[in-house]
PyMOL CGO cylinders between C-alpha atoms (Angstrom):
from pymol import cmd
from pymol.cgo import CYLINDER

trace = [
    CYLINDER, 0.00, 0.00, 0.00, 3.02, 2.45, 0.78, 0.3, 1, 1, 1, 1, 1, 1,
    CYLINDER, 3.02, 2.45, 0.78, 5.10, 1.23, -2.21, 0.3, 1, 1, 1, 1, 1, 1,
    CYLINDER, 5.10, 1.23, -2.21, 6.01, 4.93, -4.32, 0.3, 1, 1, 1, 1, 1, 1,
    CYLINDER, 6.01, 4.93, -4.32, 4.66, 4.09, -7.38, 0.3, 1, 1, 1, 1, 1, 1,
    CYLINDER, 4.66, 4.09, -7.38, 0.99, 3.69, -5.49, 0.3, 1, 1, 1, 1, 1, 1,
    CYLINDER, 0.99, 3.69, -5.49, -1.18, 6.78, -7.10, 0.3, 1, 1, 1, 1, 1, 1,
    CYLINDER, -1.18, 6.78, -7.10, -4.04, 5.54, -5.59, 0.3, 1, 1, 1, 1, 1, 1,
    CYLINDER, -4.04, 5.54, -5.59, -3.01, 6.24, -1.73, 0.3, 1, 1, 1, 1, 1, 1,
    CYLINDER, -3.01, 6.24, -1.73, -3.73, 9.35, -0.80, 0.3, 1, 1, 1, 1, 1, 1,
    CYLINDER, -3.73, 9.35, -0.80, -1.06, 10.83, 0.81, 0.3, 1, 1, 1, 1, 1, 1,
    CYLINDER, -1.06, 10.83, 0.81, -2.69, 12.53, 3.42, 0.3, 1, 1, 1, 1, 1, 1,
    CYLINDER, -2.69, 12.53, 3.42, -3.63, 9.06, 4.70, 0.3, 1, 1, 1, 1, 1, 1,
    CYLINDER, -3.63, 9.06, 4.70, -2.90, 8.35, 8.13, 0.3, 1, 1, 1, 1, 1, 1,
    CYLINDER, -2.90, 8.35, 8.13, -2.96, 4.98, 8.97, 0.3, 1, 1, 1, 1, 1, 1,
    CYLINDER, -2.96, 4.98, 8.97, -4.17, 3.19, 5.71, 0.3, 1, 1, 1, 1, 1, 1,
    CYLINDER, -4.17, 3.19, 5.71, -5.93, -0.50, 7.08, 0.3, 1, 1, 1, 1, 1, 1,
    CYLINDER, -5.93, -0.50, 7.08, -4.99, 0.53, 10.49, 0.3, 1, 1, 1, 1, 1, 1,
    CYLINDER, -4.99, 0.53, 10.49, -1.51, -1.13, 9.55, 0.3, 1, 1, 1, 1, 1, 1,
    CYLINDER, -1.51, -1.13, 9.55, 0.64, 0.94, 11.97, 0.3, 1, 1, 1, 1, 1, 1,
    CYLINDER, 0.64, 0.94, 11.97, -1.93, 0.14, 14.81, 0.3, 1, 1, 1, 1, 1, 1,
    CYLINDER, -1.93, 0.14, 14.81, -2.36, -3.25, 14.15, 0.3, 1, 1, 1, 1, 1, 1,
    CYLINDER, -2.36, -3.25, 14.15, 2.12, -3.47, 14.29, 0.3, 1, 1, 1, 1, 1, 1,
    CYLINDER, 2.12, -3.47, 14.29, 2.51, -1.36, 17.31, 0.3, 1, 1, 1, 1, 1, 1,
    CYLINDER, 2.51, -1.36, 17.31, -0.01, -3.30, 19.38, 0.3, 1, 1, 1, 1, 1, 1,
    CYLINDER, -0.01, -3.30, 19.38, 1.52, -6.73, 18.13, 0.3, 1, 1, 1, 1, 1, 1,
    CYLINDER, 1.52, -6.73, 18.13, 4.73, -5.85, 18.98, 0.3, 1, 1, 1, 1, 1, 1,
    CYLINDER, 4.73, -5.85, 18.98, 3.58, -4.71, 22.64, 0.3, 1, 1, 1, 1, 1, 1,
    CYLINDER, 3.58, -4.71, 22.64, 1.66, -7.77, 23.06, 0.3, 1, 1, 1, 1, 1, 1,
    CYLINDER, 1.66, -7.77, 23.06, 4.83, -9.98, 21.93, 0.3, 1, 1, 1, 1, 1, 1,
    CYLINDER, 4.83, -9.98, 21.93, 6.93, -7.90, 24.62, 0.3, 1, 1, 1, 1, 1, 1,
    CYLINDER, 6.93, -7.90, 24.62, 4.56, -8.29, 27.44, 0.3, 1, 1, 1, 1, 1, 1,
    CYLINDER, 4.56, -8.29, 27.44, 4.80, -11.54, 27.20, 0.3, 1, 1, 1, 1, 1, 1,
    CYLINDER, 4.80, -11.54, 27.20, 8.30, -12.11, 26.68, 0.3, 1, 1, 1, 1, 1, 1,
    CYLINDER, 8.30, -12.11, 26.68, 7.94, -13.28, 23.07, 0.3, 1, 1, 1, 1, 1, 1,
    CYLINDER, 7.94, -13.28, 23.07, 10.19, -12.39, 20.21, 0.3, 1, 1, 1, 1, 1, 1,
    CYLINDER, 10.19, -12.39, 20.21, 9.39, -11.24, 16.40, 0.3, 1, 1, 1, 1, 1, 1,
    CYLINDER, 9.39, -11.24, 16.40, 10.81, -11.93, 12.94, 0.3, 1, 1, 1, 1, 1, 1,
    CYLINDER, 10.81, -11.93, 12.94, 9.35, -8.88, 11.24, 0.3, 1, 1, 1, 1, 1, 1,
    CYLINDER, 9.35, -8.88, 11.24, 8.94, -9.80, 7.27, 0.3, 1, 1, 1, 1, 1, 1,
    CYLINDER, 8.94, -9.80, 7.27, 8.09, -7.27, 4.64, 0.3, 1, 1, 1, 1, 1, 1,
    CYLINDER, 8.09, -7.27, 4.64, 8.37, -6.88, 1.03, 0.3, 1, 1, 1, 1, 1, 1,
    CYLINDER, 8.37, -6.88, 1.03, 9.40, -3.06, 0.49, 0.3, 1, 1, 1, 1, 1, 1,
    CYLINDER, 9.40, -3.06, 0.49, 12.33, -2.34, 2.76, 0.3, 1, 1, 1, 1, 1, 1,
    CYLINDER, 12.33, -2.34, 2.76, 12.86, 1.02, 4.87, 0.3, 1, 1, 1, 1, 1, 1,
    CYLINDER, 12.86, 1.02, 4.87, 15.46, 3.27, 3.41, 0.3, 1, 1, 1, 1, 1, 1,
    CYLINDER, 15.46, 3.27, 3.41, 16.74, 4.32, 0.40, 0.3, 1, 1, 1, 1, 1, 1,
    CYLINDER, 16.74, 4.32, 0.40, 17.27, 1.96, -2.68, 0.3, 1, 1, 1, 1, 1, 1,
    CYLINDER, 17.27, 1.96, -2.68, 21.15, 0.69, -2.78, 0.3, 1, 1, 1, 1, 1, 1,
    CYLINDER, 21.15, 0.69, -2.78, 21.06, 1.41, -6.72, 0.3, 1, 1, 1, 1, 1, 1,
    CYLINDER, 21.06, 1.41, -6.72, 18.48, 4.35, -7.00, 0.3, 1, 1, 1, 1, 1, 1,
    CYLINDER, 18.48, 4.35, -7.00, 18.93, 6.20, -4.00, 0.3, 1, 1, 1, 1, 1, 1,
    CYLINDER, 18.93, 6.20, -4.00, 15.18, 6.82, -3.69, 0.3, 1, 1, 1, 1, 1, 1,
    CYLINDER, 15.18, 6.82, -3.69, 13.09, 5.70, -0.77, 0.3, 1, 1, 1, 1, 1, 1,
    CYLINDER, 13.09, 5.70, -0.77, 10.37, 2.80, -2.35, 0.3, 1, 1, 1, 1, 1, 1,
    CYLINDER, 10.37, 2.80, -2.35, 8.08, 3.77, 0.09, 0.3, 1, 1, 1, 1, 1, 1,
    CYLINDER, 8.08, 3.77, 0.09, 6.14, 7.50, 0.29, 0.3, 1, 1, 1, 1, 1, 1,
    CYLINDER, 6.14, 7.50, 0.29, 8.26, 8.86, 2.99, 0.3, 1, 1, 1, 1, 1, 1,
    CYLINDER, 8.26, 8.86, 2.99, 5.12, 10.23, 5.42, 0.3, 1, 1, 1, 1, 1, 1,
    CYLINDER, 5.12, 10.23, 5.42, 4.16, 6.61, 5.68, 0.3, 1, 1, 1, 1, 1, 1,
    CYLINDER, 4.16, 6.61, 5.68, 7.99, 5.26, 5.60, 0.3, 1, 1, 1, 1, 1, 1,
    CYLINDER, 7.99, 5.26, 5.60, 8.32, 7.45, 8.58, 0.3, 1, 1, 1, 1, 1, 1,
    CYLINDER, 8.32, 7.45, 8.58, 5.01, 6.43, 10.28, 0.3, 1, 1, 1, 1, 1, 1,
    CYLINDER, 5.01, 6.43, 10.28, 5.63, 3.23, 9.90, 0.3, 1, 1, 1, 1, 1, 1,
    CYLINDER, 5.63, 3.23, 9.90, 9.32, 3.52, 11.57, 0.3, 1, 1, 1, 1, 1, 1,
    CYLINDER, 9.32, 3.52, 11.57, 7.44, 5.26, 14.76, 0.3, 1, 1, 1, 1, 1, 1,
    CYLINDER, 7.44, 5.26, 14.76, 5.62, 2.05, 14.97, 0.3, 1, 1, 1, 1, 1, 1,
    CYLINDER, 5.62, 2.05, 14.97, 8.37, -0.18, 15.62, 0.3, 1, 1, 1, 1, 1, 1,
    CYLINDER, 8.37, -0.18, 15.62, 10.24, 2.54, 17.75, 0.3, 1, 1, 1, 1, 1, 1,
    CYLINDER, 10.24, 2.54, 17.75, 10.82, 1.01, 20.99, 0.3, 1, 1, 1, 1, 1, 1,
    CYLINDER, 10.82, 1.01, 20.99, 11.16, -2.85, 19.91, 0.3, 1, 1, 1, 1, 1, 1,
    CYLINDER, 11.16, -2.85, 19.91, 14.62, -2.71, 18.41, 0.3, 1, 1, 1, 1, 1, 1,
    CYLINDER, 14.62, -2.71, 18.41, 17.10, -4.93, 20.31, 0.3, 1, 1, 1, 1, 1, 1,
    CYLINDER, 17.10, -4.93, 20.31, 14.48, -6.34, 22.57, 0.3, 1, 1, 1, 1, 1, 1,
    CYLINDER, 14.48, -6.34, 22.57, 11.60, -8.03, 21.00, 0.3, 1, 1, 1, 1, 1, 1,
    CYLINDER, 11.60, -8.03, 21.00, 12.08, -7.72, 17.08, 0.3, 1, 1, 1, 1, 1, 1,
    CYLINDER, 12.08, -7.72, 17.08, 15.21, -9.76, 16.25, 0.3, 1, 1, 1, 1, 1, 1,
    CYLINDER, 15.21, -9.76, 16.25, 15.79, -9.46, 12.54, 0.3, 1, 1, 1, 1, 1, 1,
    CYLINDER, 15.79, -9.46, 12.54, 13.50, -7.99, 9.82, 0.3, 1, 1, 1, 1, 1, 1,
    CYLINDER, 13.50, -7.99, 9.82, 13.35, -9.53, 6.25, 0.3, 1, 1, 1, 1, 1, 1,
    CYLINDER, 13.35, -9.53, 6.25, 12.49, -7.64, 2.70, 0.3, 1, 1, 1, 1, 1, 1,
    CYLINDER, 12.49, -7.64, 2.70, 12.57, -8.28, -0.91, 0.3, 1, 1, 1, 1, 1, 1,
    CYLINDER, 12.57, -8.28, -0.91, 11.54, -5.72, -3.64, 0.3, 1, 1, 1, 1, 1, 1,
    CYLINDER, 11.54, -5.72, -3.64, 14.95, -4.02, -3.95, 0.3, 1, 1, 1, 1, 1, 1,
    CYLINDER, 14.95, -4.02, -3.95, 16.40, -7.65, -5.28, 0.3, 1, 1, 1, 1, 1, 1,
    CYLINDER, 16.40, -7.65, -5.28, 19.73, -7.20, -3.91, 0.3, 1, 1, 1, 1, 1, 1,
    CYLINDER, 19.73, -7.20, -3.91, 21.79, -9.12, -0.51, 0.3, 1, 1, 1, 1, 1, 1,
    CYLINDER, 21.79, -9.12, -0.51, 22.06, -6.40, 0.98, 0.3, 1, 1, 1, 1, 1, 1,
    CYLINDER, 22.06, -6.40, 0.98, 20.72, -5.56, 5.28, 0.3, 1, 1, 1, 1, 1, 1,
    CYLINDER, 20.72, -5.56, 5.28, 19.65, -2.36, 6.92, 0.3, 1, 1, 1, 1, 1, 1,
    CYLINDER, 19.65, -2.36, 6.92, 20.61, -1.30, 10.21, 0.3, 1, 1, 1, 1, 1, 1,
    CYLINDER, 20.61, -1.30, 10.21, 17.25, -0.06, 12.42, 0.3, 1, 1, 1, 1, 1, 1,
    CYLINDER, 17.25, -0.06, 12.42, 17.55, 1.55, 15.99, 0.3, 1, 1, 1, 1, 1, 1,
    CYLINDER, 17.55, 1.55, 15.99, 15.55, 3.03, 18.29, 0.3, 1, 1, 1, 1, 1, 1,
    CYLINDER, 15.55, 3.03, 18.29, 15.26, 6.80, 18.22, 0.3, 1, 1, 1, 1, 1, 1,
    CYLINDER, 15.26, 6.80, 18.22, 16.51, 7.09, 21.80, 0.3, 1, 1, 1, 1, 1, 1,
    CYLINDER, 16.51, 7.09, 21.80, 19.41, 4.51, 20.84, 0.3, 1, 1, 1, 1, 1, 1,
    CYLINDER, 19.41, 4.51, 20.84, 18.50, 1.95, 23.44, 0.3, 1, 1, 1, 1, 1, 1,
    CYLINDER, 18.50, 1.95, 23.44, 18.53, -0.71, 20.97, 0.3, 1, 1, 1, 1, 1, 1,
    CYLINDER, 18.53, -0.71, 20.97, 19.01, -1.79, 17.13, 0.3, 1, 1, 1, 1, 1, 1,
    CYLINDER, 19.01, -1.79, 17.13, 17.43, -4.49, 14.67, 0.3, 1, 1, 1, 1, 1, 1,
    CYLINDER, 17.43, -4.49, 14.67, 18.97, -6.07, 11.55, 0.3, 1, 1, 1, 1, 1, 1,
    CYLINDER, 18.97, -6.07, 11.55, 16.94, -6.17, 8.53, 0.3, 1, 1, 1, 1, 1, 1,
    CYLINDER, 16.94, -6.17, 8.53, 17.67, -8.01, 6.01, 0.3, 1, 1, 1, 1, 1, 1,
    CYLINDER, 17.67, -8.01, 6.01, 17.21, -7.60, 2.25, 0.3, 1, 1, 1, 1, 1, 1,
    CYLINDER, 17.21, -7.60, 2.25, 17.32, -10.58, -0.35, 0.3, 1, 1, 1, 1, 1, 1,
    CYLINDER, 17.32, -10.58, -0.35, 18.04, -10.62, -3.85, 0.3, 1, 1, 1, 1, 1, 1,
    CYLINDER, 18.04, -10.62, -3.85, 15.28, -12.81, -5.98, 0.3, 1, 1, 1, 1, 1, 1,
    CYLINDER, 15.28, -12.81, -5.98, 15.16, -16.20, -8.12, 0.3, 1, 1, 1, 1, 1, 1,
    CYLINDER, 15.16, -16.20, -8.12, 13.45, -13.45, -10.67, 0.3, 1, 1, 1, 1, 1, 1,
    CYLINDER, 13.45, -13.45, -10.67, 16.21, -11.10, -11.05, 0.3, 1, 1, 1, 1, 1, 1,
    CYLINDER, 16.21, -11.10, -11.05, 16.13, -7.67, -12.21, 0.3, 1, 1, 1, 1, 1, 1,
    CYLINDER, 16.13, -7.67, -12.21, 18.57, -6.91, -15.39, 0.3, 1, 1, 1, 1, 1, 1,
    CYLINDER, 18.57, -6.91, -15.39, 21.92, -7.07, -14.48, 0.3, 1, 1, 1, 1, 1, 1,
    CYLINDER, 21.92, -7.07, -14.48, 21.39, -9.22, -11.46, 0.3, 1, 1, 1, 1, 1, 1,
    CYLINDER, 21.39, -9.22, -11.46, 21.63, -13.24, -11.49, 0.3, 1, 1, 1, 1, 1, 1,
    CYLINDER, 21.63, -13.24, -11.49, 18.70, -15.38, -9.80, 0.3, 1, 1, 1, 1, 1, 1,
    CYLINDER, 18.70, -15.38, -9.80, 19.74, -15.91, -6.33, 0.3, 1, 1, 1, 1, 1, 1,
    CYLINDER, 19.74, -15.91, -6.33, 17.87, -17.49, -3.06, 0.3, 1, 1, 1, 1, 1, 1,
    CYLINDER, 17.87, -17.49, -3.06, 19.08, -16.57, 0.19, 0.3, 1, 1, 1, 1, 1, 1,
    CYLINDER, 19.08, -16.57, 0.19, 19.39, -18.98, 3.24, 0.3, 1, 1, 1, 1, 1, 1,
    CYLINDER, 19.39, -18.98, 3.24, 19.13, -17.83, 7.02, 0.3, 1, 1, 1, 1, 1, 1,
    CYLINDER, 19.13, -17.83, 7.02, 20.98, -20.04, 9.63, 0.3, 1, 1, 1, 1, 1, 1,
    CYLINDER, 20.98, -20.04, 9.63, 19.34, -19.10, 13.42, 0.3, 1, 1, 1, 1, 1, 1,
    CYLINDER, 19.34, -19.10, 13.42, 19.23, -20.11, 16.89, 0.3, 1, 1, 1, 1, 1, 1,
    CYLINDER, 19.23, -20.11, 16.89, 16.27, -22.00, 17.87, 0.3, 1, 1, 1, 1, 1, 1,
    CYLINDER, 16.27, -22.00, 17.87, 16.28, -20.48, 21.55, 0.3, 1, 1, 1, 1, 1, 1,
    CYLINDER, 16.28, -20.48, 21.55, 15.57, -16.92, 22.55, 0.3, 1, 1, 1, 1, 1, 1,
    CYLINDER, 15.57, -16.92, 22.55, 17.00, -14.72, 21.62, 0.3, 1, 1, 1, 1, 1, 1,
    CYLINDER, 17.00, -14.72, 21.62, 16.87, -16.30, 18.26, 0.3, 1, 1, 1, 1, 1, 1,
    CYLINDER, 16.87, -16.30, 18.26, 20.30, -14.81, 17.16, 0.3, 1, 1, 1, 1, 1, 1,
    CYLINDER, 20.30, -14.81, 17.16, 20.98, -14.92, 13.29, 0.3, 1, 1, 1, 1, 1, 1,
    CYLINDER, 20.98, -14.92, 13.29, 23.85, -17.10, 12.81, 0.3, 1, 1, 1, 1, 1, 1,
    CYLINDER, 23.85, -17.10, 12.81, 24.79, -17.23, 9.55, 0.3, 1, 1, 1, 1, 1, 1,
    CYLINDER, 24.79, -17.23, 9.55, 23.24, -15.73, 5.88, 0.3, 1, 1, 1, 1, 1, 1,
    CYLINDER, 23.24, -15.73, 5.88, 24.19, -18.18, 3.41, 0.3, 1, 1, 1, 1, 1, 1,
    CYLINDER, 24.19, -18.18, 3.41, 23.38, -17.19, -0.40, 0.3, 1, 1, 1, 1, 1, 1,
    CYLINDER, 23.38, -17.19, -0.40, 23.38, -19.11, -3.91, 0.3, 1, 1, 1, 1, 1, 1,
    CYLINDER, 23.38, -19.11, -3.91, 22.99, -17.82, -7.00, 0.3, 1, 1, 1, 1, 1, 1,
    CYLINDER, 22.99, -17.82, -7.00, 22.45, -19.10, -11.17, 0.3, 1, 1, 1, 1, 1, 1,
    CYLINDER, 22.45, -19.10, -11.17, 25.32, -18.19, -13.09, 0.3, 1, 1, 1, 1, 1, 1,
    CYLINDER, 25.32, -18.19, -13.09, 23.49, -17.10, -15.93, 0.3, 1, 1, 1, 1, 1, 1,
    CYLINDER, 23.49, -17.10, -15.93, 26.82, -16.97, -18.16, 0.3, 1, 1, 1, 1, 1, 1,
    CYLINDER, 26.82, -16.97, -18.16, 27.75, -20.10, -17.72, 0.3, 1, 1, 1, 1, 1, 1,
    CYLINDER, 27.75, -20.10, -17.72, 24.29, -21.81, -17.56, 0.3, 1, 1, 1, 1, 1, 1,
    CYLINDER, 24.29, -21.81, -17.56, 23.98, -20.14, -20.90, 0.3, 1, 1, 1, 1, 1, 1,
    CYLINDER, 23.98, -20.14, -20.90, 26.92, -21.53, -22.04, 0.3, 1, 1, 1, 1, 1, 1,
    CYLINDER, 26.92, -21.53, -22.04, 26.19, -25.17, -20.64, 0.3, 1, 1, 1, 1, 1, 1,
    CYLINDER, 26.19, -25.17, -20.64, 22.78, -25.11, -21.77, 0.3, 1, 1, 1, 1, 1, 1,
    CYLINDER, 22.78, -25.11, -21.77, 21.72, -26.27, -17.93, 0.3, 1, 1, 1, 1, 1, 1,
    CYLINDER, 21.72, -26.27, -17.93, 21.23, -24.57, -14.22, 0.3, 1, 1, 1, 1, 1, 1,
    CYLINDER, 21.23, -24.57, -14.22, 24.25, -24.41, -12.81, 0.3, 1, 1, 1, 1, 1, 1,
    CYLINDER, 24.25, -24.41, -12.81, 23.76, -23.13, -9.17, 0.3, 1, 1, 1, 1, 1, 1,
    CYLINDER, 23.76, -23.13, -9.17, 26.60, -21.83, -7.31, 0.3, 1, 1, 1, 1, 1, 1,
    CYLINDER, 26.60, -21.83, -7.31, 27.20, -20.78, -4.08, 0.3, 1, 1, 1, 1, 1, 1,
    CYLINDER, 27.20, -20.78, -4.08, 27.72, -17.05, -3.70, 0.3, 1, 1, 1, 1, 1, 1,
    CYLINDER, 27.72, -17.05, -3.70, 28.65, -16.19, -0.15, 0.3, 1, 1, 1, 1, 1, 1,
    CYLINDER, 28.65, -16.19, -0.15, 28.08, -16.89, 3.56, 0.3, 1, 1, 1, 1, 1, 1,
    CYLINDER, 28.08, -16.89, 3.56, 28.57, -14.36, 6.01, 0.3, 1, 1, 1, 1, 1, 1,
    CYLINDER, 28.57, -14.36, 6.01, 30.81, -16.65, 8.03, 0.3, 1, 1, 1, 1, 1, 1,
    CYLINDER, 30.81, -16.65, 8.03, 33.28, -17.89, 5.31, 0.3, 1, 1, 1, 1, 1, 1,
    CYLINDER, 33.28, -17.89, 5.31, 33.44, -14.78, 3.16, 0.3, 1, 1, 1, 1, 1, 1,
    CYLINDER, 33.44, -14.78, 3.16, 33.38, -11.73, 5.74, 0.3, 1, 1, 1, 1, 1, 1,
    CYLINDER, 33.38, -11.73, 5.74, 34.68, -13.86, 9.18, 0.3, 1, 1, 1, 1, 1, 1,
    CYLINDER, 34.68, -13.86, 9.18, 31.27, -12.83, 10.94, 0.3, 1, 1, 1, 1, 1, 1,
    CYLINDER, 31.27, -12.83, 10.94, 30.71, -14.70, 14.27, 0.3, 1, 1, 1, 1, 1, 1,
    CYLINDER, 30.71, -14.70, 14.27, 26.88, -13.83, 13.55, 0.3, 1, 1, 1, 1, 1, 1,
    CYLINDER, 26.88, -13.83, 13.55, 23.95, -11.54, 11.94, 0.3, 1, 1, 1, 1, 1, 1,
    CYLINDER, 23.95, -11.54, 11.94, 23.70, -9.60, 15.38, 0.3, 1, 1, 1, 1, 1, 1,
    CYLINDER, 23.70, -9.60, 15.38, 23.03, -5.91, 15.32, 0.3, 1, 1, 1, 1, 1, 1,
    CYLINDER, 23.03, -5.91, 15.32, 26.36, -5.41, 17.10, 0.3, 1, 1, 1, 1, 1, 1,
    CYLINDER, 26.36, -5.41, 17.10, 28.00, -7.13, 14.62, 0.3, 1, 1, 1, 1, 1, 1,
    CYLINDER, 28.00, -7.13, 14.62, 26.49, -6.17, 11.49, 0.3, 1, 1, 1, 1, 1, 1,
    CYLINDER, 26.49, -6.17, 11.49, 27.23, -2.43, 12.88, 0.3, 1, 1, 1, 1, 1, 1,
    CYLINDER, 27.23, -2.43, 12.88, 30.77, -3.27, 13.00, 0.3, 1, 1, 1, 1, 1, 1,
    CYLINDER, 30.77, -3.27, 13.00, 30.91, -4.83, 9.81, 0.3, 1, 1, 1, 1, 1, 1,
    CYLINDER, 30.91, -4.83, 9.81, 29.73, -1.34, 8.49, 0.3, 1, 1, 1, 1, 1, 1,
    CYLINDER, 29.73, -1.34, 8.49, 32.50, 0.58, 9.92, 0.3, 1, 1, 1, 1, 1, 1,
    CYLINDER, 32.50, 0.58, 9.92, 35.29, -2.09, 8.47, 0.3, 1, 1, 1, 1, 1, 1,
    CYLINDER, 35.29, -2.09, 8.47, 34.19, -1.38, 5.14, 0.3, 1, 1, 1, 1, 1, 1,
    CYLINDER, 34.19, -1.38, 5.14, 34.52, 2.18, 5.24, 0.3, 1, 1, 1, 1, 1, 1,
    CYLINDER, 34.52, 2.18, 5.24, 38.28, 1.87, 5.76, 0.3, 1, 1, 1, 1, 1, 1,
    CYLINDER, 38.28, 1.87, 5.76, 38.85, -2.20, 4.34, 0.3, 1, 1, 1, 1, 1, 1,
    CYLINDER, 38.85, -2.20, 4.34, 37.84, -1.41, 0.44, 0.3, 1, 1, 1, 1, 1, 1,
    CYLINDER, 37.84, -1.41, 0.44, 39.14, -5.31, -0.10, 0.3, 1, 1, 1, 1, 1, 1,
    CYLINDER, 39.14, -5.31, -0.10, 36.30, -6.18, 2.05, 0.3, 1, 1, 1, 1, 1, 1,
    CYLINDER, 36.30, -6.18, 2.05, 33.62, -3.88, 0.74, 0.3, 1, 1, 1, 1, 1, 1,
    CYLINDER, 33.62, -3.88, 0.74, 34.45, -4.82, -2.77, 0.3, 1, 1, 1, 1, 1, 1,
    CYLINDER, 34.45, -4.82, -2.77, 33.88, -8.56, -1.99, 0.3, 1, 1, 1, 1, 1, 1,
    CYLINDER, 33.88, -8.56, -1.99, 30.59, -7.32, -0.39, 0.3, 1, 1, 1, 1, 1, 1,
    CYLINDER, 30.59, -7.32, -0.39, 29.57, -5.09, -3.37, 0.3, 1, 1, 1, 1, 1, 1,
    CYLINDER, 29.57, -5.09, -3.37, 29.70, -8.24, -5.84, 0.3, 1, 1, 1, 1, 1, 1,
    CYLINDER, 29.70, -8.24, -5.84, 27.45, -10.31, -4.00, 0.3, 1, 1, 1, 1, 1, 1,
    CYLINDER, 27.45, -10.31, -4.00, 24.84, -7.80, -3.52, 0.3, 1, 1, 1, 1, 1, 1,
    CYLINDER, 24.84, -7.80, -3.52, 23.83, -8.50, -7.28, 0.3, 1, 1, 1, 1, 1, 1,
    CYLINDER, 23.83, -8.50, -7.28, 24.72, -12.06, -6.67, 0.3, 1, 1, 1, 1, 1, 1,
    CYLINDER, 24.72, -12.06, -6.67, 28.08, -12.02, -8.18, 0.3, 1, 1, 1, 1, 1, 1,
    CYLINDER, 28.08, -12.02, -8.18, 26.98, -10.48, -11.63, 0.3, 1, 1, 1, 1, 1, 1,
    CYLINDER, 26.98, -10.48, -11.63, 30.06, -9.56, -13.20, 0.3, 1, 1, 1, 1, 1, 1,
    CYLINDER, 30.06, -9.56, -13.20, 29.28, -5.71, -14.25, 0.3, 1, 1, 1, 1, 1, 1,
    CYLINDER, 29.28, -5.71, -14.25, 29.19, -4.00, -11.71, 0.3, 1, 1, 1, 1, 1, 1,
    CYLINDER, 29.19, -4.00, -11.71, 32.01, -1.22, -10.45, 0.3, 1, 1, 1, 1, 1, 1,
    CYLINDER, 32.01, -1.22, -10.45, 31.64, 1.55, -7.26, 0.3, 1, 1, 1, 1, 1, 1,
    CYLINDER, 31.64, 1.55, -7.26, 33.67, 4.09, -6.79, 0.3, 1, 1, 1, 1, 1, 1,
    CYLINDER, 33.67, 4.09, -6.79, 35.07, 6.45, -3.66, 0.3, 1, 1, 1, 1, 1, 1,
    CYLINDER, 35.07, 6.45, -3.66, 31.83, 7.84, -4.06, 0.3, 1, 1, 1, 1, 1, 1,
    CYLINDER, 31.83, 7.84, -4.06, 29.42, 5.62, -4.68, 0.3, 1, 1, 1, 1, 1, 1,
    CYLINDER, 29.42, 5.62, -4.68, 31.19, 3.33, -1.37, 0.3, 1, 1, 1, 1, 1, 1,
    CYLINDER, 31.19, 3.33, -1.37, 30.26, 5.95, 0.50, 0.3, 1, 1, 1, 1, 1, 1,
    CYLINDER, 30.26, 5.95, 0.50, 26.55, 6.16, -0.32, 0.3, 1, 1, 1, 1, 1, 1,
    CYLINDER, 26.55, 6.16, -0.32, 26.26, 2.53, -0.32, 0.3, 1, 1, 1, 1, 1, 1,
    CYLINDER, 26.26, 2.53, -0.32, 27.57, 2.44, 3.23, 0.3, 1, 1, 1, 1, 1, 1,
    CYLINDER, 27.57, 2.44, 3.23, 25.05, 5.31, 4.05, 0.3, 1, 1, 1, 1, 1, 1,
    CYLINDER, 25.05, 5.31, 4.05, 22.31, 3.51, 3.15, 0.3, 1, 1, 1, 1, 1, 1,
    CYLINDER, 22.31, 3.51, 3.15, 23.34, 0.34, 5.10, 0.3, 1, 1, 1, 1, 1, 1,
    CYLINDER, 23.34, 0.34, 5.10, 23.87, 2.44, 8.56, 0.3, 1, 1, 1, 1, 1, 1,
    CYLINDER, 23.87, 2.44, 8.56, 20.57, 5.08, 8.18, 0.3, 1, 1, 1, 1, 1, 1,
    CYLINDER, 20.57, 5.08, 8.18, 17.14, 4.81, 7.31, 0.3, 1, 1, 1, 1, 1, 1,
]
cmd.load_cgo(trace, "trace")
């Protein structure tokens, strides 16, 4: 209903289907009792990796942030999205900084141009808090599968083996931001999976540092 390229929403819509309602008072009830969340969505918060444009209409972007204000780091574990079709994750926090969420975003078997098919594997604790382990991803190299006249499925990167991440944590993930913005070996081996290793893409000084904006700020 938020997505940008909705006409039909009008903007000065407050809580369209009661959606931020229904969310707060789901996440209070999961708190009260001690329970915790995996939030999944399909447009993510933020601005787009590629586009820099948020994907949602930023009054209800914004609304829907003030929702989950509060639950970071204490009942909402992790957050999944797809839409943007890319491995990439999103740091969320509290506004008061108490506490910070991981949110995940997944590249698609139905790629966009430029992008191979890819499917995305999440490795988690099955006792609270539910910690994210591992993010494991595989991907059709369309060159070769071409070439072959077959699938041929490869495995792109896991979190552990690839970046030496103990976990998916928001403590970690935050730290894995600020070694990229001074390790460009490891950002550049992060910036060719987030299209699941399709071969074209380049970022510069500049574009690293947007990239790594969008990662650490919604």
């Amino acid at each position: 209903m938020f997505f940008c390229a909705n006409f039909l929403m009008p903007l000065t819509a407050q809580d369209p289907g009661g959606q931020n309602a229904w969310l707060r008072a789901e996440l209070a009830d999961a708190r009260a009792k001690g329970d915790k969340v995996f939030l999944i969505a399909h447009v993510p918060f933020g601005l787009d990796e590629e586009t820099r444009i948020y994907q949602m209409w930023q009054g209800f972007h914004d609304r829907l942030l003030d929702a989950m204000d509060g639950f970071h780091g204490n009942t909402i574990v992790a957050s999944f999205y797809g839409h943007n079709h890319i491995n990439s994750f999103k740091m969320l926090r509290n506004r008061d900084g108490s506490g910070a969420s991981v949110g995940f975003l997944t590249s698609s078997v139905s790629p966009k141009p430029l992008e191979n098919p890819s499917i995305t594997k999440f490795v988690f604790d099955l006792e609270a808090p539910f910690t994210i382990r591992e993010r494991i991803n595989y991907y059709v190299d369309l060159a070769e599968s071409n070439a072959q006249g077959r699938i041929v499925w490869k495995r792109s990167f896991s979190t552990a083996e690839s970046y030496g991440l103990p976990d998916c944590s928001a403590a970690t993930m935050q730290g894995f931001i600020e070694t990229m913005r001074t390790d460009r070996t490891l950002f550049d081996k992060f910036y060719s999976h987030l299209w699941a290793n399709y071969p074209h893409r380049t970022c510069d000084a500049r574009c690293q540092k947007q990239m790594l904006c969008t990662l650490e700020s919604v």
